[in-house]
N, C-alpha and C positions, 0 to 999 in steps of 0.2 A: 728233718725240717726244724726242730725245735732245738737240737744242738747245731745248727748252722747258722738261727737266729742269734743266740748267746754266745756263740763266737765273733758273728760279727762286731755284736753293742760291743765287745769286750775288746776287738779289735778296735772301732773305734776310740774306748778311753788310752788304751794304749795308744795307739796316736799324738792323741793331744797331748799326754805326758810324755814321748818324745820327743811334742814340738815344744815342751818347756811351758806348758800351759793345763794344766792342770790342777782340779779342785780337788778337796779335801771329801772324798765320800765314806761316812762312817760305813760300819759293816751290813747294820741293817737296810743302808738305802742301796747297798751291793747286792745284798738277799735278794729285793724286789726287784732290782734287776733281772738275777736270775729267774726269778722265779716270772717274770715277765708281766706283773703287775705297773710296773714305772719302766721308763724306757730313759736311755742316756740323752736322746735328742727333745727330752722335756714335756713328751705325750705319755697319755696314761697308755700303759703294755695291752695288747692283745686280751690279757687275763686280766686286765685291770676288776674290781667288783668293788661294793659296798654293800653295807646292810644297811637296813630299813625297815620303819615303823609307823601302822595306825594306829593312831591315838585318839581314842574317845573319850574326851574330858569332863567332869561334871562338877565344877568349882560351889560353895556355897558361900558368900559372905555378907553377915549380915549386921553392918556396924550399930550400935557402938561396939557390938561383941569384940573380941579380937581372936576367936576362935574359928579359922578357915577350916571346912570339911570337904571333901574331896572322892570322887568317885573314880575311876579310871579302865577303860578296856582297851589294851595293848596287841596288836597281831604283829610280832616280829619276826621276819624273813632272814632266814639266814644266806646269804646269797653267795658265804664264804667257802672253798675248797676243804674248810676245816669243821672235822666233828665238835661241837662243841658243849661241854659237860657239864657247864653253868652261864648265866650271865650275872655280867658285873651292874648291878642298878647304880645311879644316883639319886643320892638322897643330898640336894646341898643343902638346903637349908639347915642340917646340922652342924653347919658353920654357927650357927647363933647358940650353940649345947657350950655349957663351963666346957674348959679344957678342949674344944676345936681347938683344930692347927692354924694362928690366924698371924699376919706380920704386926699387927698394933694388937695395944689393948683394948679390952671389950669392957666397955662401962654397963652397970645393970638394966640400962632402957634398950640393950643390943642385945641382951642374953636371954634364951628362952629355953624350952623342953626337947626345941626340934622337932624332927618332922616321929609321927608314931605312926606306924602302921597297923593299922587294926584288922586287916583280912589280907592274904595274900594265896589267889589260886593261880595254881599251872595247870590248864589244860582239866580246867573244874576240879580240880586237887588241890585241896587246902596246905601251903605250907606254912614253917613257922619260920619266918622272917624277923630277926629282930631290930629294933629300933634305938637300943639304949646307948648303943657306942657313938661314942661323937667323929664319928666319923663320916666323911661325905661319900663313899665308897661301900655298897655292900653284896658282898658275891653270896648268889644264891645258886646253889645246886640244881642241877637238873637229874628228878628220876629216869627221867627216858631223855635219851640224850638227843639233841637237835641237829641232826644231820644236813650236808648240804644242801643245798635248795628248798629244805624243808621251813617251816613257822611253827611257832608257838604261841598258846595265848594265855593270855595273863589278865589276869583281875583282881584290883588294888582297891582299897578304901584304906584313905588315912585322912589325920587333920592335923597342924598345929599352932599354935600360938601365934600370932603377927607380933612384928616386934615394935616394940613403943616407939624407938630411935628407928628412923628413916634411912635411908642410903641408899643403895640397889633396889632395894624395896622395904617394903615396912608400912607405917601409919605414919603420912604425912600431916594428919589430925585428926583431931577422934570423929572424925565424919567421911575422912579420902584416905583410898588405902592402895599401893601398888603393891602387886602380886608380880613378884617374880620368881624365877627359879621354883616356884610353886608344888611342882608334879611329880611325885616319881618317874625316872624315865630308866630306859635300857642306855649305857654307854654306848660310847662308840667302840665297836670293834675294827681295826685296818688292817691294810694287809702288810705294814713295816712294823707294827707297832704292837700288835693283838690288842688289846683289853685297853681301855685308858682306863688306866686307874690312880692318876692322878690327882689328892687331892685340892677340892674347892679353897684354898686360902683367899682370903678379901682382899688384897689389892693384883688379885688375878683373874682371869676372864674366863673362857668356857671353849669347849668342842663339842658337838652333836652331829648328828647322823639328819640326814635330810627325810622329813617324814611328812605322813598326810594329816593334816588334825582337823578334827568336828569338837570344838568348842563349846560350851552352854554354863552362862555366869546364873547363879541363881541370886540376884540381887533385891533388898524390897523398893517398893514403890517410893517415886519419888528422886533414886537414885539413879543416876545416868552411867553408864558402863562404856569404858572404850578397850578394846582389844585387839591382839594382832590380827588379819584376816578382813575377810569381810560381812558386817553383819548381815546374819540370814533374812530376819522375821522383823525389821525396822516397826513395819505394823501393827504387828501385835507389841511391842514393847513401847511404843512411841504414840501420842496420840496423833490424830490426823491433820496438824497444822505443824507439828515437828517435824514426822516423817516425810511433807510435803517437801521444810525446807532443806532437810537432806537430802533427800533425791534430787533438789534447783540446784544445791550448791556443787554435784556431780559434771555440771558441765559450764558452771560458773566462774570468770576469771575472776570477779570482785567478790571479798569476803561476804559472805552470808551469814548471821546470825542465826544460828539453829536455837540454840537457847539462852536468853539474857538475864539478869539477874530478876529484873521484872517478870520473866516469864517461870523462875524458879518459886519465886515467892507466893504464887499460884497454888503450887505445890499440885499443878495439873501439867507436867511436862508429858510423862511417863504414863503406862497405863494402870488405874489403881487396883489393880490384885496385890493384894499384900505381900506376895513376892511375884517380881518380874524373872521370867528364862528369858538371857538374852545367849543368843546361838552366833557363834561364827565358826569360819571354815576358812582354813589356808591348806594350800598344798606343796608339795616338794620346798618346806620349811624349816628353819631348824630349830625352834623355840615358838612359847608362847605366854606374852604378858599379858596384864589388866590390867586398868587402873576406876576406880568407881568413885561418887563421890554425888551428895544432893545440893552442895553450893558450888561447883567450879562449872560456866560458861560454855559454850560451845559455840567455837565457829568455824568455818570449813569455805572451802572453795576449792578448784583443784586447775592442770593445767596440762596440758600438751609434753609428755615425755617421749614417741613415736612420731614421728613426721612420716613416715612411710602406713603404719595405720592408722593415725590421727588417735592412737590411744590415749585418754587423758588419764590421770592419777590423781585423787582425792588427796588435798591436804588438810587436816583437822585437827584442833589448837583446845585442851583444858586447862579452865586455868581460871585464878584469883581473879573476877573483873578489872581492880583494881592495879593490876600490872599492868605497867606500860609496855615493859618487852614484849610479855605476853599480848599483848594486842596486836604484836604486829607478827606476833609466828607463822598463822597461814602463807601471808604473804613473803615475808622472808623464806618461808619454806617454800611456797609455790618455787620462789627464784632460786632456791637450792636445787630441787630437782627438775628444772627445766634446764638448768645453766649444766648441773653432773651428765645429763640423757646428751647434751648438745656438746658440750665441752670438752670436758675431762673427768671421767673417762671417757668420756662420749659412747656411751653406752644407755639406750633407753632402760631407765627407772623402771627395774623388770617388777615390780607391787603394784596392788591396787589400789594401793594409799598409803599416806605416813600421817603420823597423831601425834605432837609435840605436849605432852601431860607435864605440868608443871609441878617437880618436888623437887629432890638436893641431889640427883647422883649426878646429873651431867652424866650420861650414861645410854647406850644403843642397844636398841632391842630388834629382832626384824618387825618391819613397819611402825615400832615404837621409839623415842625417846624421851626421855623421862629427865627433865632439864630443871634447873635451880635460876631462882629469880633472880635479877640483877636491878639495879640502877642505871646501868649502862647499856642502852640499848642497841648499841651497836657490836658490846663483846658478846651479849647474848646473844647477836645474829650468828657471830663467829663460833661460838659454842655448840649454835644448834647445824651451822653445818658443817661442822665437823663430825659430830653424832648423825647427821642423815647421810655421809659422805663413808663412813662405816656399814652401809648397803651393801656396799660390791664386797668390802673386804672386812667382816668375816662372812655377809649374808647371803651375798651372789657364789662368793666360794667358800666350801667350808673349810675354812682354816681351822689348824689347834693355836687358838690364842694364849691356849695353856701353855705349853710349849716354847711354840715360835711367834710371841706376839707382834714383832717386826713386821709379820706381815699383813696384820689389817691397822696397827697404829701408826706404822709409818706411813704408808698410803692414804690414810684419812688428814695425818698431819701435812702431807702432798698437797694433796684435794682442798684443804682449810685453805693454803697459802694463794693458791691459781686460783678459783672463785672468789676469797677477798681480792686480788687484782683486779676482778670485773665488778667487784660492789665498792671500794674504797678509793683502788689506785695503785700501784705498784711501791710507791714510796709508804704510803700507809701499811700496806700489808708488809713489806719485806721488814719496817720496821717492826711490827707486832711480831713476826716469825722470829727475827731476831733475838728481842728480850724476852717475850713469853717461851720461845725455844730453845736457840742454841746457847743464848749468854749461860745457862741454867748448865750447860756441859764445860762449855769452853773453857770458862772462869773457873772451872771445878777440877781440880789436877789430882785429884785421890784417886788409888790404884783402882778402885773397881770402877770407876767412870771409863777407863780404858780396856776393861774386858771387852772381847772381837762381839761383834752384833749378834752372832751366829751361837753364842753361849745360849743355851736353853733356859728362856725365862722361867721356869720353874725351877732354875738352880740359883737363881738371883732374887738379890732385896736389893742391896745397893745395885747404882749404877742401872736397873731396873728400868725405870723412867726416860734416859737418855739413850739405853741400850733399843728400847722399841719405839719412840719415837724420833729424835730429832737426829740421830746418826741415821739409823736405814732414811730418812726422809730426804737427807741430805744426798744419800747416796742416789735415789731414786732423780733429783735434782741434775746431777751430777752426769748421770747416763744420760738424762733427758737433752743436757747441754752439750753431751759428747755427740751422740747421734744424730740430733735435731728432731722436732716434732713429730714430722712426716714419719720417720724409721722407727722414733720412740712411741709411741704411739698404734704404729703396726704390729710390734713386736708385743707390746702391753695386751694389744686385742687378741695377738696370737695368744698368748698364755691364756688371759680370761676368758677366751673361748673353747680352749681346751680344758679346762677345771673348772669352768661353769657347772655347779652343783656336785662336785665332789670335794675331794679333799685333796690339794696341792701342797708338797714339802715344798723349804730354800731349795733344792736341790731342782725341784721341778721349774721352779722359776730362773734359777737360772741358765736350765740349760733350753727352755723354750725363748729366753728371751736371744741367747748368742743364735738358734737353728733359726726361727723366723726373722730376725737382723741380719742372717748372713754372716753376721761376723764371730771371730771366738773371743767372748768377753770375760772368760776363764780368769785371764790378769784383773782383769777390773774386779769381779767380785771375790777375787782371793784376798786382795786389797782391803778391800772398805769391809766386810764378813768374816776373813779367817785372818785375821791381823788384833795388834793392839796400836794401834796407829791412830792418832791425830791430826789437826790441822793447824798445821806453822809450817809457813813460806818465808825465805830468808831472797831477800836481792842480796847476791854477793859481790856485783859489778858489774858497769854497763861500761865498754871497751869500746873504742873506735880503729874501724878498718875500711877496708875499701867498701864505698857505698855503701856508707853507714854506722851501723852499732851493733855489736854482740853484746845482749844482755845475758847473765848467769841468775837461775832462780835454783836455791838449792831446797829440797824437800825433807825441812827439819823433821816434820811431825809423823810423813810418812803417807797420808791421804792423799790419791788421786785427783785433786780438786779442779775444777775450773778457775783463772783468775782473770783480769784487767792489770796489764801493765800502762799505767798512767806519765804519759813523758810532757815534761813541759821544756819548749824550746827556748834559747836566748832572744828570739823575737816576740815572745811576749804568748805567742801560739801554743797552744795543747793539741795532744791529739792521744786516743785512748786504743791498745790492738790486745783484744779478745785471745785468751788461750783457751781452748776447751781441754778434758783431762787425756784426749788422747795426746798430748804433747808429753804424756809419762810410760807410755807404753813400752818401749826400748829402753827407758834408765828411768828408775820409779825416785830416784837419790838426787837428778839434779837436771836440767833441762837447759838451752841455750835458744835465744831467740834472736832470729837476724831483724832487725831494725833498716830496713830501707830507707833514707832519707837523707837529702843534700843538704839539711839542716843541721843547727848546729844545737845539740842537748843539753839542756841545763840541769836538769834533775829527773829521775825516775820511782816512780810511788807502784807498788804490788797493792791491787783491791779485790778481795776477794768479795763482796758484797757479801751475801747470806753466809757464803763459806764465812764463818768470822776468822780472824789468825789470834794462837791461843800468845802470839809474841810479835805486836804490830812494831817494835823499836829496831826490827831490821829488815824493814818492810821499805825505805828510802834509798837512795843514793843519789848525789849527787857528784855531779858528773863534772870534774877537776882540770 
């Protein structure tokens, strides 16, 4: 049975590469084939598994100190076919140690001791774990080794230093501190990849394993705590006229003021034991932030993400009174995730709330973002949904942003451009997509901006930026316009409903996207993924024949693009006829478009709108 299944996936790739369509599969996404964890037609295999983790947290922070202490109890499932003899911990925060692996310099308000471990049991067994190497990677032995299906438990106490300089997290002032990457955790182990052992460099993102967390900030009085999940104990931490307006603002569409500067200055928000435990709990999650602080606001309201259960989703806003963007985060937020659950992806807001904390990373956490002030209150709307539009991709699925960042940054940068359409306009948005995106590649001709999408951003610094954003976005664009909504759209749900809380390769998506479309989109994504190709379209002549025009568009740069061919007639008329990219499918070099009409042409313009052309001077002709 099981070698008749692996002949056929294998029968099927054979196929496709005799029908001249075929992708590029390294060897390890072959293994899992075999091995029938991933499957050719873009579903997780039969044998597909993951591991998994509870995590009992127990944060202490108590500013002005900038010394976080840390408690932790870990039960890790091994759920893998495979014996295994240690596990790989991370420690990131040892990115902030002299001599981490990092792409910039580290000035001394970014550099600290790292994370120290002070006890480290297996299974009530003390080992010695060390903490000095500046590394964010530390494999620990295991005495008894963790067999299939079996768990392990683990019991961690460490602390260290918060760092002065802000970013992902740090001390946003000596009074507000965001915790992130905080905890010791287990890696992820998969089944193409084993061990991620990876390391943490800063201007790179993360991969974790989908776990259950019990939360508990030990903060003092006075001090207000927001964190991923949902608080336990509002009651006991809150006095009785806050936690009142928490629970109204639960089913509120108008923002509610939970806490205002007036109500701080009281300095009766909170309840007065010298330290408050504020408890929360998320489950099947892949991370967990903080953020705390006894001057930053609070307001909340929440909104309709389910129309089939009328589920509503809290949204809640920290921040500077004195910001204006920030005053309007709830609200722009409510319209982020009511517009993402209806829209695009039109997938209901699977959280019980998102919390907009105002510092500098511009940066996504699950049910967190942790966003930087502006003047401009309308790029901060666009900022923060972009960061709440990073839900589905890396939160709903666990991608390696490590990795293959393509696929939660091009997707967010997707998501940015279709919601401002519904908040600005189509001309506003495709403009900001343009400058703040593509101009940033297009205009940029140095060899590594043209490395294929598909290069592992962990092997990249340049081209970095353009490689996981505005190229995969563009490409995502590009299908959307080839297919049309309806298909694109099907196919998008097919995937995310199949990799809903696991862990999804390129590979996975593309071949769920050609099986639920029906069609084989093999060409397409060999195109714009396993290519060095560009975008520059050349009109090379517009001919006249019977009933009509033959137009020639030839394909300098190499991308599969959608365009607008723009003709204006000798009557003074225009008129505009739409190419989507399947006009490249049979000849990717050069294309020919019949021109119906008893008119008579005077000139013809190629517009690629968002596609920009990296050479618009042979983008005309006129017709002689």
């Amino acid at each position: 049975m099981i070698r008749s299944f692996i002949l056929t996936a294998f029968a099927s790739l054979l196929l496709v590469q005799a029908q001249g369509q075929s992708l590029y599969v390294p060897r390890d996404v072959q293994r899992a084939y075999k091995n029938q964890t991933r499957s050719v037609d873009g579903k997780p295999g039969k044998k597909y598994w993951q591991n998994y983790g509870r995590y009992n947290i127990t944060v202490t922070a108590l500013p002005p100190s900038r010394n976080i202490t840390g408690t932790e109890q870990i039960t890790y499932i091994n759920n893998s076919p495979d014996t295994l003899k240690g596990l790989n911990m991370k420690l990131i925060l040892n990115s902030h140690k002299p001599g981490a692996a990092r792409y910039g310099n580290a000035g001394p308000d970014y550099l600290t001791s790292g994370v120290k471990i002070d006890t480290f049991l297996i299974n009530g067994q003390a080992q010695k774990v060390s903490s000095d190497d500046a590394t964010t990677n530390q494999m620990v032995g295991l005495k008894t080794l963790l067999l299939p299906h079996d768990s392990v438990k683990l019991d961690i106490t460490w602390h260290f230093q918060l760092s002065l300089q802000s970013g992902r997290e740090g001390m946003i002032d000596s009074t507000t501190y965001y915790l992130a990457y905080f905890y010791p955790r287990v890696s992820v182990y998969d089944d193409y990849n084993g061990w991620d052992k990876l390391p943490f460099i800063d201007g790179q993102e993360f991969y974790n394993d989908f776990n259950d967390y019990t939360l508990q900030v030990k903060a003092p009085k006075n001090y207000i705590v927001w964190a991923t999940g949902t608080l336990q104990n509002p009651n006991q931490v809150l006095q009785p006229e806050y936690a009142k307006r928490l629970q109204a603002s639960m089913t509120s569409d108008s923002t509610i003021h939970v806490a205002t500067m007036a109500d701080l200055a009281k300095k009766n928000v909170t309840a007065q034991q010298d330290v408050n435990t504020w408890v929360w709990k998320a489950n099947d999650i892949s991370d967990m932030t903080v953020g705390l602080s006894n001057h930053y606001v609070w307001d909340a309201a929440s909104t309709v993400v389910d129309d089939a259960t009328h589920r509503r989703a809290s949204m809640q806003a920290a921040y500077i009174d004195t910001c204006k963007d920030f005053q309007h985060a709830v609200q722009n937020g409510r319209n982020s995730l009511s517009w993402l659950s209806h829209n695009w992806p039109g997938i209901p807001y699977p959280f019980p709330k998102m919390t907009a904390f105002q510092g500098y990373a511009d940066m996504e956490y699950p049910m967190m973002v942790n966003d930087s002030h502006t003047d401009d209150i309308h790029f901060s709307q666009f900022v923060q949904d972009h960061e709440i539009a990073h839900t589905y991709f890396p939160f709903y699925m666990g991608i390696n942003e490590s990795r293959y960042a393509f696929m939660d940054e091009g997707w967010a940068t997707t998501f940015e451009r279709l919601i401002g359409t519904a908040e600005v306009g189509a001309a506003k948005a495709d403009s900001l997509y343009k400058k703040f995106r593509v101009v940033r590649w297009i205009n940029d001709a140095s060899t590594a901006q043209d490395l294929p999408i598909i290069t592992p951003s962990s092997e990249l610094k340049a081209g970095y930026g353009n490689n996981s954003y505005v190229k995969p976005s563009l490409s995502y664009f590009a299908l959307k316009d080839m297919l049309g909504d309806v298909l694109f759209k099907k196919a998008l749900h097919g995937y995310m409903d199949r990799w809903h809380g696991k862990h999804p390769i390129p590979w996975d998506y593309f071949n769920s996207m050609s099986n639920v479309s029906g069609r084989n989109l093999n060409w397409f994504f060999t195109n714009w993924f396993f290519t060095n190709n560009y975008i520059d379209l050349g009109l090379q002549s517009v001919s006249k024949v019977n009933g009509g025009y033959i137009a020639t568009v030839k394909n300098i740069g190499g991308f599969v693009v959608p365009f607008d061919v723009k003709l204006t007639y000798t009557d003074g008329t225009t008129e505009s006829l739409h190419q989507t990219p399947a006009i490249w499918e049979k000849d990717q070099k050069q294309a020919t478009i019949t021109i119906k009409t008893a008119k008579t042409i005077k000139s013809a313009v190629l517009d690629g709108g968002i596609f920009m052309d990296a050479d618009t001077n042979n983008n005309k002709f006129i017709v002689k």
